[in-house]
ROPAGU-674154 format. One record per residue: residue in three letters; x, y, z of N, C-alpha, C in turn. Coordinates in pm, whole numbers. Layout:
BEGIN
+--------+--------+--------+--------+--------+--------+--------+--------+--------+--------+
! residu !    npx !    npy !    npz !   capx !   capy !   capz !    cpx !    cpy !    cpz !
+--------+--------+--------+--------+--------+--------+--------+--------+--------+--------+
!    ala !      X !      Y !      Z !      X !      Y !      Z !      X !      Y !      Z !
...
+--------+--------+--------+--------+--------+--------+--------+--------+--------+--------+
***
This chain:
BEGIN
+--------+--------+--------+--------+--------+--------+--------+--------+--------+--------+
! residu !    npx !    npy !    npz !   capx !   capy !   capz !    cpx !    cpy !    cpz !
+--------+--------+--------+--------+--------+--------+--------+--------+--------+--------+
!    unk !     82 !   -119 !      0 !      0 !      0 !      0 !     87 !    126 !      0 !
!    unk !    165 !    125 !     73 !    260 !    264 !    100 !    366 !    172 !     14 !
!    unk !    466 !    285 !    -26 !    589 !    310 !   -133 !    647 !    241 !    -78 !
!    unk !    746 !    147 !   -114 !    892 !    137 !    -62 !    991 !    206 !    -74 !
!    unk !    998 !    278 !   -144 !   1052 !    404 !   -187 !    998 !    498 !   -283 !
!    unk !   1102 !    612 !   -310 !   1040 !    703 !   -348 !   1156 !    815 !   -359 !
!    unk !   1145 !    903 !   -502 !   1169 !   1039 !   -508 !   1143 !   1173 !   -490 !
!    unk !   1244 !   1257 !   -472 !   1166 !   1429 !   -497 !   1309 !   1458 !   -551 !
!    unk !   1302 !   1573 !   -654 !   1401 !   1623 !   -733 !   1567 !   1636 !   -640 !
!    unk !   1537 !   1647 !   -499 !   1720 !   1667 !   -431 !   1691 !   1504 !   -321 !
!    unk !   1592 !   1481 !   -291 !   1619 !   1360 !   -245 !   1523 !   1220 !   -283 !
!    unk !   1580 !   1146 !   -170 !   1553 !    968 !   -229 !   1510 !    901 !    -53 !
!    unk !   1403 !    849 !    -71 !   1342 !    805 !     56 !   1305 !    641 !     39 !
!    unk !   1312 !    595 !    153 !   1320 !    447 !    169 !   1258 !    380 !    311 !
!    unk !   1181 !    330 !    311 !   1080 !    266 !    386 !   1189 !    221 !    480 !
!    unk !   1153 !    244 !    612 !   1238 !    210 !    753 !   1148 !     39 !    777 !
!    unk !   1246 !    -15 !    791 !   1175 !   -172 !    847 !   1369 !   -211 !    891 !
!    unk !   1309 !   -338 !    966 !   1445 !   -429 !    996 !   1480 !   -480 !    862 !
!    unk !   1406 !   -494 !    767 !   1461 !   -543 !    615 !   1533 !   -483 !    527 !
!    unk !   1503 !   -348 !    546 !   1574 !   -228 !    502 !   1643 !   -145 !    525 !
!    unk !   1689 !   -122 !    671 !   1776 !    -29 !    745 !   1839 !    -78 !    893 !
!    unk !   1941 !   -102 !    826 !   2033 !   -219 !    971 !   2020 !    -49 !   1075 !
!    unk !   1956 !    -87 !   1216 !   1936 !      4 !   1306 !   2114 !     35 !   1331 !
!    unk !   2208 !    -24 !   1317 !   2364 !      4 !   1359 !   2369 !    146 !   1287 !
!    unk !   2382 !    119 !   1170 !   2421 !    247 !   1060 !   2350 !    345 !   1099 !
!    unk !   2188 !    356 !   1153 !   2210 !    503 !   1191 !   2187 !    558 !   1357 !
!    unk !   2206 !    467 !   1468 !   2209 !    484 !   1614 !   2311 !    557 !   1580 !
!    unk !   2384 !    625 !   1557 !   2530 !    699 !   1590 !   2453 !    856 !   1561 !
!    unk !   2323 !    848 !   1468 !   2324 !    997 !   1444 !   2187 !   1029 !   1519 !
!    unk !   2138 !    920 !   1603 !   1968 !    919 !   1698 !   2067 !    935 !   1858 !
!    unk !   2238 !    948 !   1869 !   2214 !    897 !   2018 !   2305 !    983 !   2042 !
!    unk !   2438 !   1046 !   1973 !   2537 !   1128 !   2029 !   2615 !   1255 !   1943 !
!    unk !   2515 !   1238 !   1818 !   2550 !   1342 !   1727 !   2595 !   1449 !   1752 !
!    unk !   2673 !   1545 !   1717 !   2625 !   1700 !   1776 !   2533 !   1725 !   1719 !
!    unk !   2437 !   1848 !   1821 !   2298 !   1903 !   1765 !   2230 !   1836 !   1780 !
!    unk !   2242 !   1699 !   1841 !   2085 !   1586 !   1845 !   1992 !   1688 !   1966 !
!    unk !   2043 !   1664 !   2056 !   1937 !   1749 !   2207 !   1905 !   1863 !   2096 !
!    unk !   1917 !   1936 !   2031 !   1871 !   2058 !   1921 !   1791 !   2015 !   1846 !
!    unk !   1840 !   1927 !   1774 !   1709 !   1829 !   1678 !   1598 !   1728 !   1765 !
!    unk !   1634 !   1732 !   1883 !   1493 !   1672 !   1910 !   1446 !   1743 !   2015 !
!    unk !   1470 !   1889 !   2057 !   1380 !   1925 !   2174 !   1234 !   1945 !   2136 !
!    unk !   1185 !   1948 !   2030 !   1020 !   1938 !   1995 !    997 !   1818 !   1997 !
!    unk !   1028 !   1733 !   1985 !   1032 !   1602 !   1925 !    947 !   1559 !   2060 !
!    unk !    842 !   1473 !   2085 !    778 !   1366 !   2184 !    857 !   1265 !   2203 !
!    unk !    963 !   1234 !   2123 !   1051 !   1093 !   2147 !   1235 !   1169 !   2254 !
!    unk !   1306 !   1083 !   2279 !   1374 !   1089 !   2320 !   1499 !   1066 !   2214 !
!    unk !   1599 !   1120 !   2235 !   1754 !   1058 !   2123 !   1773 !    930 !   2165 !
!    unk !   1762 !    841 !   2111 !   1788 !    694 !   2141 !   1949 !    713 !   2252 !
!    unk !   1911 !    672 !   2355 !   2024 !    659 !   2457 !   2129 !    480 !   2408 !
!    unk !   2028 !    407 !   2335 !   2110 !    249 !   2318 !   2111 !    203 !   2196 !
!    unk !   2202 !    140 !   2114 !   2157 !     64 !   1995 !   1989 !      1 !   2016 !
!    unk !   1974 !    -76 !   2104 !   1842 !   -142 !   2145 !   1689 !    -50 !   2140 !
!    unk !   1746 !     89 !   2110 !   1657 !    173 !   2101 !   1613 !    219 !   1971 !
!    unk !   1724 !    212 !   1910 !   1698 !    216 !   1745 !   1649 !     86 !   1708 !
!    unk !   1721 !     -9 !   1715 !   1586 !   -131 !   1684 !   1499 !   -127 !   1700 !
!    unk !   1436 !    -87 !   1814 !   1326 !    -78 !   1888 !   1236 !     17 !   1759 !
!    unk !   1272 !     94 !   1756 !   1198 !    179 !   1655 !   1239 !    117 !   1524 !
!    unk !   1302 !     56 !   1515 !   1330 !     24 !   1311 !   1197 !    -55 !   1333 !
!    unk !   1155 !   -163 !   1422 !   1125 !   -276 !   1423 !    987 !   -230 !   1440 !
!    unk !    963 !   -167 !   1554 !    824 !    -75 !   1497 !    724 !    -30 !   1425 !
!    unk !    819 !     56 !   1346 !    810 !    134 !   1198 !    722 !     27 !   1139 !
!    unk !    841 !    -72 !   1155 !    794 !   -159 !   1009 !    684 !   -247 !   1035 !
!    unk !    641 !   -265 !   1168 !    513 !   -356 !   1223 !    406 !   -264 !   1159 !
!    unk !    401 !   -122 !   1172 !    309 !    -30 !   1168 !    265 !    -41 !   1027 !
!    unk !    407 !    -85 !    899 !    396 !    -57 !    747 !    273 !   -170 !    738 !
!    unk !    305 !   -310 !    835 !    257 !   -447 !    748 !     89 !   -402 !    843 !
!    unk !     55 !   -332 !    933 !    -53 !   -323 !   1011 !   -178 !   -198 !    907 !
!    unk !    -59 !   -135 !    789 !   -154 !    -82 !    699 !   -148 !     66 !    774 !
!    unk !   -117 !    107 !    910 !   -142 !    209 !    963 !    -17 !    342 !    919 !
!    unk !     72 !    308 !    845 !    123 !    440 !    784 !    278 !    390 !    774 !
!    unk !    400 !    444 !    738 !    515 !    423 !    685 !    604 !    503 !    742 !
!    unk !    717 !    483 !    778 !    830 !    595 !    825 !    940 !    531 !    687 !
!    unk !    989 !    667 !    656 !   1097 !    654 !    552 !   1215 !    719 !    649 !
!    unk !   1331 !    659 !    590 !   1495 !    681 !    554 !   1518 !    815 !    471 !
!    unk !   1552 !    944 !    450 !   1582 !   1013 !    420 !   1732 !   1031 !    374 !
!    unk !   1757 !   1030 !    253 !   1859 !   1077 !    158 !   1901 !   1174 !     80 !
!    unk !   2007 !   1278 !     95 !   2033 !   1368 !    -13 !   2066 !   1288 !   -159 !
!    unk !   2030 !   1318 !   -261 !   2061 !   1289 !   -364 !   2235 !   1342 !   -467 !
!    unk !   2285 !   1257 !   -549 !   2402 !   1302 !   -564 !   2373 !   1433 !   -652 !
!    unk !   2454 !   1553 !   -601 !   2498 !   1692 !   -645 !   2452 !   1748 !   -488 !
!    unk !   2362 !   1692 !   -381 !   2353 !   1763 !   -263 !   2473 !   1739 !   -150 !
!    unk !   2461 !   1851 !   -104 !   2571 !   1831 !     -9 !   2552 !   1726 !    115 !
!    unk !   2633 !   1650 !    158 !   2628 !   1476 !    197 !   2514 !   1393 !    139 !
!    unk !   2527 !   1362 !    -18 !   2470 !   1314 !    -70 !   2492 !   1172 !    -48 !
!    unk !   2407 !   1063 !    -43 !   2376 !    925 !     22 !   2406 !    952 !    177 !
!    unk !   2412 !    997 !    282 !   2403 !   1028 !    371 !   2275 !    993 !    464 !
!    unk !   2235 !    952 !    546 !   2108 !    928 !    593 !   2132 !   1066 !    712 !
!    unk !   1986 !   1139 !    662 !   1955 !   1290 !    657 !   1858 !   1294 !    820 !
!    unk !   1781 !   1169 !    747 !   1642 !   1184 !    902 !   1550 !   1071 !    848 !
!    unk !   1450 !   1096 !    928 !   1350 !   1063 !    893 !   1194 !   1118 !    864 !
!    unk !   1078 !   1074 !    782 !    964 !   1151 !    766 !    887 !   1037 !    748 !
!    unk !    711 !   1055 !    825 !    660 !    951 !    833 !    519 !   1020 !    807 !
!    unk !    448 !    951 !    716 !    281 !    958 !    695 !    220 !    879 !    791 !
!    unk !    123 !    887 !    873 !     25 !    823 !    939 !   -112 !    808 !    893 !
!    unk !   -194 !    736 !    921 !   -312 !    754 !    824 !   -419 !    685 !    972 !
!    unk !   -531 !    751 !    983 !   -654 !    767 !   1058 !   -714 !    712 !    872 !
!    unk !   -755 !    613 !    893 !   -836 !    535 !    810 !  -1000 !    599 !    817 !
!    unk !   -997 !    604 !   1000 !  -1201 !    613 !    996 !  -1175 !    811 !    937 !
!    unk !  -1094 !    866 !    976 !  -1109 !   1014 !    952 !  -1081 !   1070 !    841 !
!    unk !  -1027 !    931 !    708 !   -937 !   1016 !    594 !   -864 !   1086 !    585 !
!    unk !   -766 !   1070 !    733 !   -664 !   1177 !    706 !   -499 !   1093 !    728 !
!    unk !   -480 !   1206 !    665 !   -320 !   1142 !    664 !   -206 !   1228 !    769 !
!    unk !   -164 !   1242 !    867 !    -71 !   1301 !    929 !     83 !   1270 !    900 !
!    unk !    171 !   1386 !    872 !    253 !   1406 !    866 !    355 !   1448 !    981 !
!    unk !    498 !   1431 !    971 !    600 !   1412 !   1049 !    758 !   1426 !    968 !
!    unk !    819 !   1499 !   1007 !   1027 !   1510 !    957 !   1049 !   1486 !   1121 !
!    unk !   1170 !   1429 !   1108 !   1285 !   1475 !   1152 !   1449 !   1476 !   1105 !
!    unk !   1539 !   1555 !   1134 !   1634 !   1581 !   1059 !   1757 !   1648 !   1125 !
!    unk !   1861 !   1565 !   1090 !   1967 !   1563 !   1158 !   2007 !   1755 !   1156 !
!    unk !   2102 !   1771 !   1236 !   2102 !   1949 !   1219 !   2194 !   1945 !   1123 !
!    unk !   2276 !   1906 !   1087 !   2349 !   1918 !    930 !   2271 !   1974 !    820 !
!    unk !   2180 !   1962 !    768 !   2079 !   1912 !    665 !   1965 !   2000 !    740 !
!    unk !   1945 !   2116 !    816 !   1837 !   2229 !    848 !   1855 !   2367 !    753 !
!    unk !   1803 !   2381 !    686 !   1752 !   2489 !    632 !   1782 !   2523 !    440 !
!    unk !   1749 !   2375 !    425 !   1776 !   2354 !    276 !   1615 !   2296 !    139 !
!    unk !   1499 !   2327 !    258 !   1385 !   2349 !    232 !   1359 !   2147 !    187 !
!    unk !   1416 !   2128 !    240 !   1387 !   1994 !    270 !   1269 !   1929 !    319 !
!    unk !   1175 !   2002 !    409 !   1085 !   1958 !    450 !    963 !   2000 !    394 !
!    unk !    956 !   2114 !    319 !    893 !   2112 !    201 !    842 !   2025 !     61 !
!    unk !    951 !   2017 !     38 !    962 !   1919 !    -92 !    958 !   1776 !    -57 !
!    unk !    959 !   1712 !     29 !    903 !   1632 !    112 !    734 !   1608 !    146 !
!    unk !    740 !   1732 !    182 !    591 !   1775 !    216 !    502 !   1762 !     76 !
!    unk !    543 !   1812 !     -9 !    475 !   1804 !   -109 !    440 !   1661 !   -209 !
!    unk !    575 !   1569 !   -176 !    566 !   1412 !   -267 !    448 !   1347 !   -125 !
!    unk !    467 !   1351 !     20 !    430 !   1263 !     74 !    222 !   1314 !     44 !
!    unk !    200 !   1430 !      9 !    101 !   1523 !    -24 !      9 !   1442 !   -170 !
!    unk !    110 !   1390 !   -236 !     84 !   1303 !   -387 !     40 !   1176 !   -309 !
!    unk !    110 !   1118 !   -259 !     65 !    969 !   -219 !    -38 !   1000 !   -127 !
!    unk !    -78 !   1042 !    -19 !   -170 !   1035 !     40 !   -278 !   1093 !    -68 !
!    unk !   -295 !   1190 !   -113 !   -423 !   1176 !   -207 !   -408 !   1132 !   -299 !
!    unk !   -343 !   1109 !   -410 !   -339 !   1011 !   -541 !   -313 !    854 !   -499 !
!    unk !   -239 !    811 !   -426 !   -232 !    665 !   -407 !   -333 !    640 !   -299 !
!    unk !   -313 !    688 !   -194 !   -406 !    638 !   -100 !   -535 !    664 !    -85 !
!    unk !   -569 !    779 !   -168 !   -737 !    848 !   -193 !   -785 !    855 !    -47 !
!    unk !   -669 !    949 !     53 !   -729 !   1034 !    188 !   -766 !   1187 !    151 !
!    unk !   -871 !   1188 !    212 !   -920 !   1307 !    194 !   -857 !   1457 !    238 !
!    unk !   -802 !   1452 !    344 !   -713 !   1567 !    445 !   -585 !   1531 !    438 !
!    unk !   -499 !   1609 !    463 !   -341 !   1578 !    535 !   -345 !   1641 !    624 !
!    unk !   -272 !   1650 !    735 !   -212 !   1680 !    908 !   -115 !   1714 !    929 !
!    unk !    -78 !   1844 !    978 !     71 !   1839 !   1033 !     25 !   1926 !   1178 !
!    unk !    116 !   1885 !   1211 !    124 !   1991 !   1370 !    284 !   2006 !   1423 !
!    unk !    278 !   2102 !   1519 !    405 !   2136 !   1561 !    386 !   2222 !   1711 !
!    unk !    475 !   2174 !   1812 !    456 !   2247 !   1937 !    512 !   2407 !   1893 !
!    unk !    401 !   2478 !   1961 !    374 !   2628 !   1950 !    564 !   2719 !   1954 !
!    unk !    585 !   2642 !   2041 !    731 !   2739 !   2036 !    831 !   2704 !   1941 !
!    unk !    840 !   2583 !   1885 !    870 !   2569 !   1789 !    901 !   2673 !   1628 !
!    unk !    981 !   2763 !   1641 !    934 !   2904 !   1538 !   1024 !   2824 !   1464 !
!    unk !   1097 !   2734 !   1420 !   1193 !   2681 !   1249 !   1068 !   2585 !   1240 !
!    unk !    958 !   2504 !   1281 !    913 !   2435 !   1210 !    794 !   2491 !   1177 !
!    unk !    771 !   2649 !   1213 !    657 !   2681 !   1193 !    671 !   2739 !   1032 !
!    unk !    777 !   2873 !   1044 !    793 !   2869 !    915 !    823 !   2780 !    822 !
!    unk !    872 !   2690 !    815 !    901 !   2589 !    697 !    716 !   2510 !    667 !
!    unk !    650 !   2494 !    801 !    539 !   2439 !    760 !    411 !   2523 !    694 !
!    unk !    409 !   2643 !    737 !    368 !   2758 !    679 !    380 !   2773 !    566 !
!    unk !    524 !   2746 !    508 !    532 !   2792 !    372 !    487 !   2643 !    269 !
!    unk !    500 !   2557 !    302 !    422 !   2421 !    260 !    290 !   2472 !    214 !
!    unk !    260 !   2472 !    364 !    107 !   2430 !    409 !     53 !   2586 !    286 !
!    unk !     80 !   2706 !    280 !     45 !   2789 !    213 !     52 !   2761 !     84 !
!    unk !    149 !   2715 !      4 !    218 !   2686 !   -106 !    109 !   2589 !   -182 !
!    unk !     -7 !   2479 !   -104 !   -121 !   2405 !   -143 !   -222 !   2389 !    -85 !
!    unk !   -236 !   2540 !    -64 !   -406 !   2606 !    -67 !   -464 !   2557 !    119 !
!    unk !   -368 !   2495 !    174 !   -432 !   2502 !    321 !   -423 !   2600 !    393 !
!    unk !   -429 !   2588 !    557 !   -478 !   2693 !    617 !   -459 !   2622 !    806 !
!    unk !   -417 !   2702 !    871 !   -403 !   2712 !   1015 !   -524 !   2651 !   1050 !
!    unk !   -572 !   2531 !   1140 !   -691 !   2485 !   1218 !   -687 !   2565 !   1355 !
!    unk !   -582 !   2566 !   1391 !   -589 !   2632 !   1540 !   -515 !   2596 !   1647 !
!    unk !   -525 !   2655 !   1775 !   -387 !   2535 !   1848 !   -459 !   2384 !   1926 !
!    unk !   -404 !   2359 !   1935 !   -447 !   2205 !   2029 !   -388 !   2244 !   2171 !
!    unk !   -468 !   2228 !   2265 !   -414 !   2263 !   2415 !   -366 !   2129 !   2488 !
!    unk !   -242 !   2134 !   2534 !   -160 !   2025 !   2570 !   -176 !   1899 !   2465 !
!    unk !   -156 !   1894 !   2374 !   -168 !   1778 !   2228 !    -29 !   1713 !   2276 !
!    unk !     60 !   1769 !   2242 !    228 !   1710 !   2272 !    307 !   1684 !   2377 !
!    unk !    286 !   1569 !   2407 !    393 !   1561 !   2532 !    513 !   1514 !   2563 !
!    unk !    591 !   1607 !   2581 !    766 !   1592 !   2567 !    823 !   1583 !   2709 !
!    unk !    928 !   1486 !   2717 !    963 !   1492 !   2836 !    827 !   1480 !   3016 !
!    unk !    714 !   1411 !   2948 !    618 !   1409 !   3068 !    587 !   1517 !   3086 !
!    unk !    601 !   1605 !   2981 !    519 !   1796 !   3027 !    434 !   1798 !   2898 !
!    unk !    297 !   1814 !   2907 !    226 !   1865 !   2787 !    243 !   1986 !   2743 !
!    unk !    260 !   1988 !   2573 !    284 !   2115 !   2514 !    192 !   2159 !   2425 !
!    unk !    120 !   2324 !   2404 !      2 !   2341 !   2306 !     81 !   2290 !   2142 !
!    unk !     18 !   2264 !   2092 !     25 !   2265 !   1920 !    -58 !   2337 !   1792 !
!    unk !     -4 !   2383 !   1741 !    -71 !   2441 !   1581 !    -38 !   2350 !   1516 !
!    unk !   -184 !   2290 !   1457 !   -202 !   2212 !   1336 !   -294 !   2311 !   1219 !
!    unk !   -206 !   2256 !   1128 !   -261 !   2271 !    976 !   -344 !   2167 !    929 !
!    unk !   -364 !   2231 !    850 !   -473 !   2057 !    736 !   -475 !   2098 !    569 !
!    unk !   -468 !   2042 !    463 !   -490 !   2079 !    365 !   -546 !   1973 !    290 !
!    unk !   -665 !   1998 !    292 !   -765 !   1906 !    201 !   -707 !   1889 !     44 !
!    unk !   -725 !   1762 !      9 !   -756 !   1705 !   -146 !   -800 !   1813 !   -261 !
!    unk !   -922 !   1884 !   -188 !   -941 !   1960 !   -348 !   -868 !   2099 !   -326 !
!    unk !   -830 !   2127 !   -210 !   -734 !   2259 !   -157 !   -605 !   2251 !   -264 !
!    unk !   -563 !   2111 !   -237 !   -440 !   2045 !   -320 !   -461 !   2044 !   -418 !
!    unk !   -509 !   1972 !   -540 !   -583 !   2005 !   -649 !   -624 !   2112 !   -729 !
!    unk !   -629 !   2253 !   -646 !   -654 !   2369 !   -688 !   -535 !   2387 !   -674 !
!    unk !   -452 !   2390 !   -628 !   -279 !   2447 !   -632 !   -196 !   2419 !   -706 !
!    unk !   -270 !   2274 !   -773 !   -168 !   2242 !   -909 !   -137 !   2363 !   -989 !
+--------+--------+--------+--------+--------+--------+--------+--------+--------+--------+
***
C-alpha cells in the first residue's frame, strides 16, 4: 500500500523496516550526534540513549507498514547535494483510516536544516496520500514554540491552498510535560486547486 521508496528532485526516501535499514548504521546519528538534544527538543521521542533503542523503533516502523497504519521513511540527499547518500532523518505519513486523514512528520539531523527539505518532502508525501491512498485531508502539527518548524510548515502548508486549524491545548507531550500545538490541514481539493 505505501511506497517502498520514493523520489523528490534533491532527495531519495526508503521505507524504515528491519529489512531495510540495519538500526547500527544510523544509532550513531539518533544517540550522540552533535545538535541531536537541538534536533529533538520538539520532538515527543527521546535521542535513542542504546543501539536497542533504534531497533526498537526500526522494528516498529515496520510492524506499523505491514498493520496498513502508515510508513516511516529513511531520508537521503541525492548526488549533487551536499552529503549526498548520507542518511539525513526521517519523515513519516500516518493515516486515521475512519477520519481520511493522513498526518505528517520530519525529523532531521542538524546538518541538513535549512535547505527546504521539508517542504519538498511535504509536497511528494502530499501526492501519495491523495493520489495513491485516496485520503481526503493531510495533518501536520508542531509544538507552539517551535518558530523553524513553523515557518518551513507555513510555507508548505500555504504553497497548497491550506490553512491554520488552530492550536491544540496540551496535544504534545515531551519529556512528561504537555505542550500546546498548531495544526494545519490541507484538504484534497485545496491540493488540487494548487496544481
Amino acid at each position: 500500500m505505501f511506497p517502498e521508496e520514493f523520489e523528490t528532485g534533491r532527495l531519495r526516501f526508503e521505507q524504515v523496516s528491519l529489512d531495510t535499514l540495519d538500526p547500527v548504521s544510523v544509532y550513531p546519528y539518533h544517540s550522540s550526534e552533535a545538535g541531536i538534544e537541538e534536533a529533538t527538543q520538539y520532538m515527543s521521542w527521546n535521542p535513542h540513549r542504546t543501539l536497542k533503542d533504534t531497533w526498537d523503533f526500526v522494528k516498529q516502523v515496520g510492524e506499523a507498514v505491514e498493520a496498513g497504519n502508515g510508513a516511516v521513511y529513511a531520508i537521503y540527499p541525492k548526488d549533487g547535494e551536499p552529503g549526498a547518500g548520507e542518511f539525513a532523518g526521517t519523515t513519516g505519513l500516518h493515516c486515521d483510516w475512519d477520519k481520511r486523514t493522513a498526518r505528517f512528520g520530519i525529523w532531521l539531523r542538524k546538518k541538513f536544516w535549512g535547505r527546504g527539505y521539508s517542504g519538498e518532502r511535504a509536497a511528494k508525501l502530499m501526492e501519495i496520500a491523495f493520489e495513491r491512498l485516496d485520503l481526503e485531508l493531510v495533518a501536520v502539527e508542531h509544538v507552539v514554540e517551535n518558530e523553524q518548524s513553523k515557518r518551513a510548515i507555513e510555507k508548505y502548508v500555504d504553497a497548497h491552498g491550506g490553512r491554520l486549524d488552530g492550536i491544540i491545548r496540551n496535544h504534545i507531550v515531551i519529556d512528561d510535560e504537555p505542550h500546546d500545538a498548531l495544526r494545519y490541514t490541507i484538504s484534497q481539493a485545496e491540493w488540487e486547486s494548487s496544481k
